[in-house]
N, C-alpha and C positions, 0 to 999 in steps of 0.2 A: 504494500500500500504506500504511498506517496501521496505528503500534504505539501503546502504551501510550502514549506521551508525547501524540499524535495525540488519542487518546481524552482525556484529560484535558481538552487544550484545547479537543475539542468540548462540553464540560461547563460548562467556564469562559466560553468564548465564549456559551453558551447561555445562563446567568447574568446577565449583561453587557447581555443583548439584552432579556431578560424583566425586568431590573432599570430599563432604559432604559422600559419602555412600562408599566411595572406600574399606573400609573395608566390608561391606554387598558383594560387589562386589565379593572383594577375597571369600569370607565364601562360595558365592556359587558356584564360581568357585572349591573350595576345595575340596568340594562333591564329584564333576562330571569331574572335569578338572585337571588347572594345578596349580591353586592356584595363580593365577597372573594376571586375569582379571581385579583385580579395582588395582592395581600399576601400569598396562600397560596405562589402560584409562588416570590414574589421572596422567602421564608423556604428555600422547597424546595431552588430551586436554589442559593442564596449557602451553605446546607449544604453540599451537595455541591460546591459549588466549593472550600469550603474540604477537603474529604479527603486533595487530594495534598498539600496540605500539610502534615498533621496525622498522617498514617499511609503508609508505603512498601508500595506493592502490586508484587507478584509477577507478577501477571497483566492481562491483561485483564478476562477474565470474572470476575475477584476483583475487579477494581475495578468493575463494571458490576454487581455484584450488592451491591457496598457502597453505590453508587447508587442502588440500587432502593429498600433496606432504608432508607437517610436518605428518602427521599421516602417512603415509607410514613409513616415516625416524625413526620414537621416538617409534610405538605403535608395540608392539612382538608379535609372534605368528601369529592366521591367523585373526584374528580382526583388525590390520594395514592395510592390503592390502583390506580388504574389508572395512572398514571406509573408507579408503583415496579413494577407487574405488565410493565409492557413493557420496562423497562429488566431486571430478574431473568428475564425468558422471553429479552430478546437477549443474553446472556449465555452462554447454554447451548450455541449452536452454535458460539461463541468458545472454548468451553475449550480450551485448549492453543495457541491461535495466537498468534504472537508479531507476526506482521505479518498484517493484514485485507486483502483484495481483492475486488473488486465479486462476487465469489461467496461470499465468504465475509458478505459483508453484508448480501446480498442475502438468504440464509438466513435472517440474526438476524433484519433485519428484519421479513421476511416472521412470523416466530416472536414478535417483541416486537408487531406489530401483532394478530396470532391472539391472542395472550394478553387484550387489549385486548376483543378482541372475546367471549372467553370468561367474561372477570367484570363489562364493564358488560352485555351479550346486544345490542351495537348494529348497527345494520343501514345501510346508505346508505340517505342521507336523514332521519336521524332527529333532523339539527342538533345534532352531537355530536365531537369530535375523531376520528371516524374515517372522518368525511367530507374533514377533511384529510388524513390517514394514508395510507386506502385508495388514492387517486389518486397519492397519493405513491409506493406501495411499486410499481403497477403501471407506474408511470412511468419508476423505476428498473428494475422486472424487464427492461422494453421497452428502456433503456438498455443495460443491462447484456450482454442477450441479443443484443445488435446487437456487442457488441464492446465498448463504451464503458469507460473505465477507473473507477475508482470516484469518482473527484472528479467524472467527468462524467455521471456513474451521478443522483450526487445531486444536480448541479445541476438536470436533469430534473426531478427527485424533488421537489426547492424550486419548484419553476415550478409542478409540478401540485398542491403542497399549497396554495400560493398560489391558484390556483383553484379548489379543494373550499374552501377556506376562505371567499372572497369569494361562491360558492356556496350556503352555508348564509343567507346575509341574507334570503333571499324563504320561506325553508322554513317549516314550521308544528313545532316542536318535539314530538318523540313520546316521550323521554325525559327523566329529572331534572325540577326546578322548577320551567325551563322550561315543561315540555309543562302545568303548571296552568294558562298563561295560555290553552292554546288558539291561534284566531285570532291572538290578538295578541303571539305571540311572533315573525310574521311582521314581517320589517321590521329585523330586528337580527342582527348577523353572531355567531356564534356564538363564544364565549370560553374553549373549550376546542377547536375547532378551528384560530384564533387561535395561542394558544399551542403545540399544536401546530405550525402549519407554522412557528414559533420556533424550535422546536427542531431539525427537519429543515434550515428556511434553515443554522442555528447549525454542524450536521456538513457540509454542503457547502460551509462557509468552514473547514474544518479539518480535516476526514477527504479527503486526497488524497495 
């Protein structure tokens, strides 16, 4: 089970981790984009890591929707709007829960990824963070529905984002900037699935 303090440190640790690689970030960004993926993240997240210390939240879903809204505000391009959309759509099946459990996550998530899905229109295989996501949430659901508790829920969940993400390197981009090169976007791991399976690694070292 995971409460409020849980949730924070999955923010911070996620922070931490995307502040550690933010350069990897850019590099792959630079490839295939705009060269501004890990500067944009490591503004987003160091925001929100700073919250719990800057403001006393009541909830969960109050702090996950304070999440969403900083990453809208701080993170550029179209990674802001879709971060901050999954983190305010996973929020919503949290309201009221003081302790989270691999059903109750499994919802958000399932809801923070839909959300994802509803404002960029991406699809698998499209060389897009929700080629890490997808595999992720169903990895978990597969976890979860097995019995699995929720730290083992999302260890799953880390393994298979880990492989949509190393995934996307042969794919031909069909979305964002990306998809201008064409052919030649083939050959580079993709930097919004990347950071993704960041974030998911980031809760299974912390949401348990």
């Amino acid at each position: 089970m995971a409460d409020l303090n849980a949730f924070q440190s999955w923010i911070s640790a996620c922070s931490a981790s995307i502040d550690d690689r933010a350069e990897d970030l850019t590099e792959l960004d630079r490839a295939i984009g705009d060269a501004d993926h890990g500067s944009n993240m490591k503004r987003g997240m160091s925001a929100c890591a700073q919250l719990a210390e800057q403001e006393d939240f009541s909830s969960i879903d109050a702090y996950l929707k304070k999440v969403g809204m900083t990453l809208v505000s701080t993170v550029g391009g179209a990674s802001g709007p879709l971060y901050g959309t999954f983190f305010l759509r996973l929020a919503g099946p949290l309201a009221a829960s003081e302790d989270v459990g691999p059903r109750e996550f499994g919802q958000a998530l399932r809801a923070g990824v839909e959300g994802i899905v509803a404002r960029g229109k991406a699809e698998a295989g499209d060389k897009t963070m929700y080629d890490a996501l997808a595999p992720a949430l169903e990895a978990f659901d597969e976890a979860s529905g097995s019995g699995a508790g929720l730290g083992e829920s999302l260890q799953a969940a880390a393994q298979a984002a880990a492989e949509g993400r190393d995934a996307t390197e042969p794919m031909v981009a069909r979305k964002g900037r990306a998809s201008y090169l064409g052919e030649r976007s083939a050959g580079h791991q993709d930097p919004g699935a990347t950071s993704a399976t960041v974030l998911i690694e980031a809760a299974a070292q912390t949401l348990t």
